[in-house]
C-alpha positions as CSV (number, residue, x, y, z in Angstrom):
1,X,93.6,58.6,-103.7
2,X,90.8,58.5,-106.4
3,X,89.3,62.0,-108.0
4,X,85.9,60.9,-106.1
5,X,87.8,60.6,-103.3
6,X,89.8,63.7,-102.8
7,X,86.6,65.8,-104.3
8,X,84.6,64.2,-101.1
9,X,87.6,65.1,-99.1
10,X,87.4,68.5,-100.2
11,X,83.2,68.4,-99.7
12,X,84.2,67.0,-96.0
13,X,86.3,69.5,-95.0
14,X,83.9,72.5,-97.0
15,X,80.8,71.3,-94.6
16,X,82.8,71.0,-91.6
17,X,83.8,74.8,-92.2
18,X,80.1,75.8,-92.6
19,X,79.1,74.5,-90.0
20,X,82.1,76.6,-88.0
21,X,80.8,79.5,-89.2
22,X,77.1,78.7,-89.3
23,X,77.0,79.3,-93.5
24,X,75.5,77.7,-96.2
25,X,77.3,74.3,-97.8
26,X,77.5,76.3,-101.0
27,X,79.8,79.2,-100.0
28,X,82.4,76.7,-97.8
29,X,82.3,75.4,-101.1
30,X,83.4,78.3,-103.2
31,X,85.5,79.6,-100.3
32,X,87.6,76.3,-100.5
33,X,87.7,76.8,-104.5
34,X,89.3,80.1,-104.2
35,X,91.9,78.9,-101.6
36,X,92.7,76.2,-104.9
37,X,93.0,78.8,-107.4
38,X,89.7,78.8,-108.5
39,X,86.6,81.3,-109.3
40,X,83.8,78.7,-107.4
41,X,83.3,75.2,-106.9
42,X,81.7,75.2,-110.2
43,X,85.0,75.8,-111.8
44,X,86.9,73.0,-109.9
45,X,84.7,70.1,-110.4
46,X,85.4,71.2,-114.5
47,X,89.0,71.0,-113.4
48,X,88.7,67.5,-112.1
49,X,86.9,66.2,-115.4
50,X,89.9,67.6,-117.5
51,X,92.1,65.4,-114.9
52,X,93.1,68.3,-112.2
53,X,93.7,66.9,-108.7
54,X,95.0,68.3,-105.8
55,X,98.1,67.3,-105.0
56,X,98.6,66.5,-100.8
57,X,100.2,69.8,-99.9
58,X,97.0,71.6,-101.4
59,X,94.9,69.1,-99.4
60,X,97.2,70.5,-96.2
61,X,97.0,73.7,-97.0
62,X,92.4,73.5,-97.4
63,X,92.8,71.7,-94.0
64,X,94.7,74.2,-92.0
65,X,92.4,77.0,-93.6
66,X,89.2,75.2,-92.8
67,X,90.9,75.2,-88.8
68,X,90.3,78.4,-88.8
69,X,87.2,80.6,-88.6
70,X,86.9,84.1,-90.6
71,X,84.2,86.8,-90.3
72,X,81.6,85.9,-92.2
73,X,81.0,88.7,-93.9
74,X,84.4,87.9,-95.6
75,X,82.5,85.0,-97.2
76,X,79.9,86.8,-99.5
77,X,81.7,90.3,-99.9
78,X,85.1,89.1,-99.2
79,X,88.4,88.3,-101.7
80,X,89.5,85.0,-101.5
81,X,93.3,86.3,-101.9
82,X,92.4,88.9,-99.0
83,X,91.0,86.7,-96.9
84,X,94.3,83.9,-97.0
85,X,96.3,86.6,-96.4
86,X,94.2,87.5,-93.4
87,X,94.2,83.9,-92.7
88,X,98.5,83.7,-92.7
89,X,98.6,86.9,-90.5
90,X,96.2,84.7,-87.8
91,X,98.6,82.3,-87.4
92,X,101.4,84.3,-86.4
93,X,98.9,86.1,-83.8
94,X,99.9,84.4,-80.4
95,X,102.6,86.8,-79.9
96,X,103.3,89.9,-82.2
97,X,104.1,93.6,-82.6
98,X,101.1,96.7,-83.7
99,X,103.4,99.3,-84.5
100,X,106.2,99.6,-81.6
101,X,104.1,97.6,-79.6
102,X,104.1,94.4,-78.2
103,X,101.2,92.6,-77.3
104,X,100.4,89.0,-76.2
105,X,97.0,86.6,-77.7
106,X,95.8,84.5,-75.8
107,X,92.2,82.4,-74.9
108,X,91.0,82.2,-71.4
109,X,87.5,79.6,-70.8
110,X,86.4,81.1,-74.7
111,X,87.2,84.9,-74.1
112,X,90.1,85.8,-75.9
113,X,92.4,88.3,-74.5
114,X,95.0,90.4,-75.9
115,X,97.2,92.1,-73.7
116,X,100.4,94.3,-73.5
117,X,102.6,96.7,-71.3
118,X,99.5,99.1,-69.1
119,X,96.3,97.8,-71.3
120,X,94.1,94.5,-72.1
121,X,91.5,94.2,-75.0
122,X,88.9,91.5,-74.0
123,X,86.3,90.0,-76.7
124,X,83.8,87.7,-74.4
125,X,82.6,84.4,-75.7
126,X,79.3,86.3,-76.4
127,X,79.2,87.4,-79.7
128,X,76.6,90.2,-78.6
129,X,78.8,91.5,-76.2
130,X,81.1,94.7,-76.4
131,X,85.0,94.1,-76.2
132,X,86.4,95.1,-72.8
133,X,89.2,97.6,-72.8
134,X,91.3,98.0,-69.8
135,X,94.0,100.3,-68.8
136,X,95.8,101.2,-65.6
137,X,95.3,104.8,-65.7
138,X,93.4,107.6,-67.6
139,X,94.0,108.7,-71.2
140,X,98.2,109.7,-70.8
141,X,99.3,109.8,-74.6
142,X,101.4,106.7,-73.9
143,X,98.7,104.2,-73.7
144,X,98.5,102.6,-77.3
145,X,94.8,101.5,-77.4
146,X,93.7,105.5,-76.8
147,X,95.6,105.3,-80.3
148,X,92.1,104.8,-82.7
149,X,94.6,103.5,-85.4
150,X,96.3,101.2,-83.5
151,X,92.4,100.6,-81.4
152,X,91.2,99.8,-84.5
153,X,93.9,96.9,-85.7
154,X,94.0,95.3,-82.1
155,X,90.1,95.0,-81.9
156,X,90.6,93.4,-85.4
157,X,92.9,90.8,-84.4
158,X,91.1,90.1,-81.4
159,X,87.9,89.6,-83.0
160,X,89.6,87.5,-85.9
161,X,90.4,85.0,-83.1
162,X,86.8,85.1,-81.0
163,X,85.7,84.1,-84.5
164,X,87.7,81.4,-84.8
165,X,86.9,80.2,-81.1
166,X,83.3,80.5,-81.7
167,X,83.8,78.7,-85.0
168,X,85.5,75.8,-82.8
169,X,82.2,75.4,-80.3
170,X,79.8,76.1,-83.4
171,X,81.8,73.1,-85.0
172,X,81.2,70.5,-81.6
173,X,77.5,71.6,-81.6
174,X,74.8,69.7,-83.3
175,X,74.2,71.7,-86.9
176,X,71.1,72.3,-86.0
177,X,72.1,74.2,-82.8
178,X,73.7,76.9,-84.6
179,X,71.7,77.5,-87.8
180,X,67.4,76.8,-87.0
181,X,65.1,75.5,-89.5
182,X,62.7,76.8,-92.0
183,X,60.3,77.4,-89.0
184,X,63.0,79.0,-86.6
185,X,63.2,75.7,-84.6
186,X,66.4,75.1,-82.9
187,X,68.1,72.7,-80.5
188,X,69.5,73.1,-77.2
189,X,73.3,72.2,-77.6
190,X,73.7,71.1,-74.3
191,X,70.2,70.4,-73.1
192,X,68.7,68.5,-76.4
193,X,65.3,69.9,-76.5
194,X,64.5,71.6,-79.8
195,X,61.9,74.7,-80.0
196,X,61.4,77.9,-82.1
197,X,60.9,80.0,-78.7
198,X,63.2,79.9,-76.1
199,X,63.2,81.9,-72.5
200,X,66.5,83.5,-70.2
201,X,66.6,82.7,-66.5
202,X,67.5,86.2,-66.0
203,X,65.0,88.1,-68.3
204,X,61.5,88.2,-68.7
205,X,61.2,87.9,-72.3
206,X,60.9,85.5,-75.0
207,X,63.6,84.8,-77.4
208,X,63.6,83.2,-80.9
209,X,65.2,80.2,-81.4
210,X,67.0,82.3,-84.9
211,X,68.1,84.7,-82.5
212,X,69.3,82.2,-79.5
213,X,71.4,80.5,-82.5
214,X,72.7,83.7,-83.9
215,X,74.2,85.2,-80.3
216,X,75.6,81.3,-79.5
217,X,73.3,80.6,-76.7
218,X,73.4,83.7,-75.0
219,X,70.9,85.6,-73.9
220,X,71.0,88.6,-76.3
221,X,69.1,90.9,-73.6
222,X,71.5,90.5,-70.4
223,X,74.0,88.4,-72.0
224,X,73.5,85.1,-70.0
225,X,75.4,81.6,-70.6
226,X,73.6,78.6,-72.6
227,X,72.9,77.1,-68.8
228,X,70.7,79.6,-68.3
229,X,68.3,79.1,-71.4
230,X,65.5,77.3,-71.3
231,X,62.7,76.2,-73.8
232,X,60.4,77.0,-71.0
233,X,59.5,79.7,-68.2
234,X,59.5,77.1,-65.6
235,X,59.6,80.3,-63.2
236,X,56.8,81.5,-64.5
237,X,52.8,80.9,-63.6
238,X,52.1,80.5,-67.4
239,X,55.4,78.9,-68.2
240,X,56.3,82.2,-70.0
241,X,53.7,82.4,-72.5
242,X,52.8,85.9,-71.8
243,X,56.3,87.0,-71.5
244,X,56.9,90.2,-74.5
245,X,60.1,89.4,-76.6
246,X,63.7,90.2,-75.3
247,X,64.8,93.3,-77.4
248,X,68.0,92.9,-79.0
249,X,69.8,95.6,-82.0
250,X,71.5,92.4,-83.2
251,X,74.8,93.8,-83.0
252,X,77.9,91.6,-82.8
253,X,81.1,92.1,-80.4
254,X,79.2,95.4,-79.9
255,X,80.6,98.4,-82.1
256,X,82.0,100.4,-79.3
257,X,84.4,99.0,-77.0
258,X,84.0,99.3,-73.1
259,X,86.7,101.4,-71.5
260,X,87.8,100.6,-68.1
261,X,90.0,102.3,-65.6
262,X,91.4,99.3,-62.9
263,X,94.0,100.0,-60.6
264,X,96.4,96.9,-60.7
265,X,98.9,98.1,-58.2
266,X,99.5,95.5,-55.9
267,X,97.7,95.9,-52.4
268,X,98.0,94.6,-49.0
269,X,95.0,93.1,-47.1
270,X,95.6,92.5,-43.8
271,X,93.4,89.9,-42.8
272,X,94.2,87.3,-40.2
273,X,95.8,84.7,-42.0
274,X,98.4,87.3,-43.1
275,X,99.1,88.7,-39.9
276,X,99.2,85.5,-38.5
277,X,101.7,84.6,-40.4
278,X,103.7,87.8,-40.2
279,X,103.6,87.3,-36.8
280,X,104.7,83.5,-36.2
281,X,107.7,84.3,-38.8
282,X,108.6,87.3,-36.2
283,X,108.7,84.9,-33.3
284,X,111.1,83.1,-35.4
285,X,113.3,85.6,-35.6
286,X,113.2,85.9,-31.6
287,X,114.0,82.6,-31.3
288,X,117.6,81.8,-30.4
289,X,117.7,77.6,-30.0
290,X,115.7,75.0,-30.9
291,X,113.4,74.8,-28.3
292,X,112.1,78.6,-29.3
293,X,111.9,77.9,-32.8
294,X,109.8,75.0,-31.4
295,X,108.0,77.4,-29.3
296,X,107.2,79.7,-32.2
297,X,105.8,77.1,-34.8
298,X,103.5,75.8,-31.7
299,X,102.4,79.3,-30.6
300,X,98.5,79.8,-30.8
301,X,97.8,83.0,-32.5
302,X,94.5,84.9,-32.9
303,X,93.8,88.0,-33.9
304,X,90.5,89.7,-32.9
305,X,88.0,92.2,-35.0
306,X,89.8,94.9,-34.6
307,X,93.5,93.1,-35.4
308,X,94.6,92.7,-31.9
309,X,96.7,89.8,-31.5
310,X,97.0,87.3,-29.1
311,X,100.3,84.9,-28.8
312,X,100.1,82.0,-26.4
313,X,103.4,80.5,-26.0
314,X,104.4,76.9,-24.7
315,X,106.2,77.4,-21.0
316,X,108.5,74.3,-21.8
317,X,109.4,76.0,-25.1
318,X,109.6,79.6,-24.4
319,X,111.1,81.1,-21.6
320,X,108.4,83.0,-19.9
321,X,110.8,86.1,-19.0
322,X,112.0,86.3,-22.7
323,X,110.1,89.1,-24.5
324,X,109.9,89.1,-28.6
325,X,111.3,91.9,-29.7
326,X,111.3,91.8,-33.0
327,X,107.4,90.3,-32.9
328,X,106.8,93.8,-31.0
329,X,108.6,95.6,-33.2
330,X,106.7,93.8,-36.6
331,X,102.9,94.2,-34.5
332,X,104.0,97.9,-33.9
333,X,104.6,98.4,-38.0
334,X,101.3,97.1,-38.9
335,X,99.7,98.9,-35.8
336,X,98.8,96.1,-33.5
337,X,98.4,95.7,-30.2
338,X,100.1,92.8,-28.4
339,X,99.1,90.3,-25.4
340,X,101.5,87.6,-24.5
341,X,100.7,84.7,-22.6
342,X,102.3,81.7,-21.5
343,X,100.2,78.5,-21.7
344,X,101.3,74.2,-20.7
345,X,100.3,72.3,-23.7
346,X,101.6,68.5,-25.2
347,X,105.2,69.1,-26.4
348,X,106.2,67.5,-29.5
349,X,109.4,65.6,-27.9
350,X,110.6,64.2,-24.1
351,X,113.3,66.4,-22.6
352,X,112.7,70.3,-24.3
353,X,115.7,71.3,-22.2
354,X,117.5,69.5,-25.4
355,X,116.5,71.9,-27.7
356,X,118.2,75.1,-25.4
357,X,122.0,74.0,-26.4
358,X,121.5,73.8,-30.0
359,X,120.2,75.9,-32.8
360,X,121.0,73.6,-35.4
361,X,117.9,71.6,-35.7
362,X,120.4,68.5,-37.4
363,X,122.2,68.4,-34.2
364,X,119.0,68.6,-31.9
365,X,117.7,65.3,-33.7
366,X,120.5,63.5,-32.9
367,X,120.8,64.5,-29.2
368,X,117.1,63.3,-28.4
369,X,117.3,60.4,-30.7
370,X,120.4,59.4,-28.3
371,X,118.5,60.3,-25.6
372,X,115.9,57.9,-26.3
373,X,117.9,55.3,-26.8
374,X,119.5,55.9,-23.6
375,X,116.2,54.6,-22.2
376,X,115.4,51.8,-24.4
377,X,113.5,53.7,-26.9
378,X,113.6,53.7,-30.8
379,X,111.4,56.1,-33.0
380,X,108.0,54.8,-33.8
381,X,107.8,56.1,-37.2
382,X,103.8,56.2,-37.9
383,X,102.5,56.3,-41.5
């Protein structure tokens, strides 16, 4: 590989990580310098005249480092030796230890989500948006994230990564969706349609095409998705023209996180499907041969609005004098009352008398297949 060549490699790879981070081409530049060794760009383009090239594990290295996005405030005030070493911590952030605790990374539809034993930190997609913090139970002195220490070097990592994730959609956007022009003018990244002035389903304001591109297409009033914004108040009589401006403090991932209490103890709805099923695995458990078990998977089974159940059993299946007790006994522990009735239906086979000197459900298919056969009859095995 030439000098022009692996200097245009290095350009490539410097505008693809601007664009990630929505910065200028000037300090990708100077950011992929440092991770060579040197002051600025300035100083490696000198190198190359004097004959420096980068060998290919340097190339590797600026390519896995450009794969990742970095706050970018860390570009102008940052270290470039602070910020690699930020970078190799990153890498080893999918599952990892803060302090004596363990915690899993993870991203979920572009919110990324870190999560260990009793708690959950959750940084939305929305750059405007406040993290989420969720515990199962109020402040106890065991819950690490009521730690600010150990708050404060989660919500770090966490943002680290939306960074990067929001570097990664910046990156398949147009350029010009993520960073407007000299006139504010920006383009839709899904819809196409470029305009300085842009409206929110939701709210009735007008937003800025700088801002829109700033807060990564969401609304930075109510927070909405990119489907929701439009470069017109189609809604609206004057097509939003007299709409006031949505009023945003500009803050990103919100400087106070969002604590919430949820109760994730399991719990047990009732509702019919459930206690239909409770109930037909009961009548299983009453049944004794074959033609009962048959009985039980043929039962009809409704339960009403206020969780009464009805069982209609098959005569041919279920002896009509035979009560089920341990059905009884499951509708009694979930507090339902019971109505049995005996109902003539199409049975699945000829002869249900068959099914009464078996339980073994292997032996029952070869009695009636015999039985068939008996009369001239083979199976007629439909698709």
């Amino acid at each position: 590989m030439t000098e022009a060549t692996k200097l245009s490699s290095l350009k490539l790879l410097a505008k693809r990580y601007a664009r990630a981070n929505r910065i200028t081409l000037h300090q990708a530049l100077d950011l992929v310098a440092g991770k060579l060794g040197f002051a600025n760009w300035t100083k490696l383009v000198s190198a190359s005249k004097n004959y420096w090239l980068p060998d290919p594990e340097q190339l590797a290295s600026v390519e896995a480092f450009v794969a990742h996005a970095l706050p970018a405030a860390d570009f102008q005030t940052g270290h470039p030796e602070a910020m690699i070493r930020r970078f190799a911590f990153l890498e080893q952030a999918e599952h990892g230890m803060i302090g004596r605790h363990a915690y899993r990374l993870q991203v979920a539809f572009h919110d990324v989500i870190m999560a260990g034993d009793g708690w959950s930190i959750t940084v939305p997609e929305n750059p405007g948006a406040s993290p989420i913090v969720q515990t199962s139970t109020e402040n106890d002195g065991k819950c690490p994230v009521f730690d600010p220490e150990f708050l404060q070097k989660a919500l770090s990592l966490v943002r680290d990564r939306a960074l990067q994730v929001r570097g990664e959609i910046s990156t398949d956007w147009p350029r010009r969706s993520t960073k407007s022009d000299l006139d504010g003018v920006v383009r839709h990244p899904l819809w196409g349609r470029a305009s300085g002035v842009w409206f929110c389903l939701h709210c009735d304001g007008k937003i800025t095409g700088t801002q829109i591109a700033q807060n990564l297409w969401h609304c930075p009033g109510c927070g909405a998705s990119p489907l929701d914004i439009f470069d017109t108040a189609f809604w609206c009589e004057d097509e939003g023209k007299s709409l006031p401006p949505v009023k945003t403090d500009g803050a990103v991932d919100g400087d106070k996180p969002d604590f919430r209490v949820v109760d994730d103890r399991p719990k047990l709805e009732l509702n019919e499907e459930k206690i239909t099923l409770l109930i037909r695995s009961a009548l299983l458990d009453d049944a004794t041969n074959i033609s009962e078990k048959l009985g039980a998977i043929q039962a009809q089974i409704s339960v009403d609005d206020e969780h009464d159940v009805w069982i209609a059993l098959e005569e041919n299946l279920w002896p009509h004098d035979k009560e089920p007790v341990q059905t009884l006994i499951v509708a009694a522990q979930l507090g339902l009352e019971v109505e049995l009735e005996s109902i003539w239906s199409t049975i699945p086979f000829a002869w249900p008398g068959l099914g009464e000197l078996t339980s073994s459900t292997s032996e029952f298919t070869q009695m009636m297949l015999d039985a068939y056969a008996q009369h001239g009859a083979s199976p007629d095995r439909k698709a």
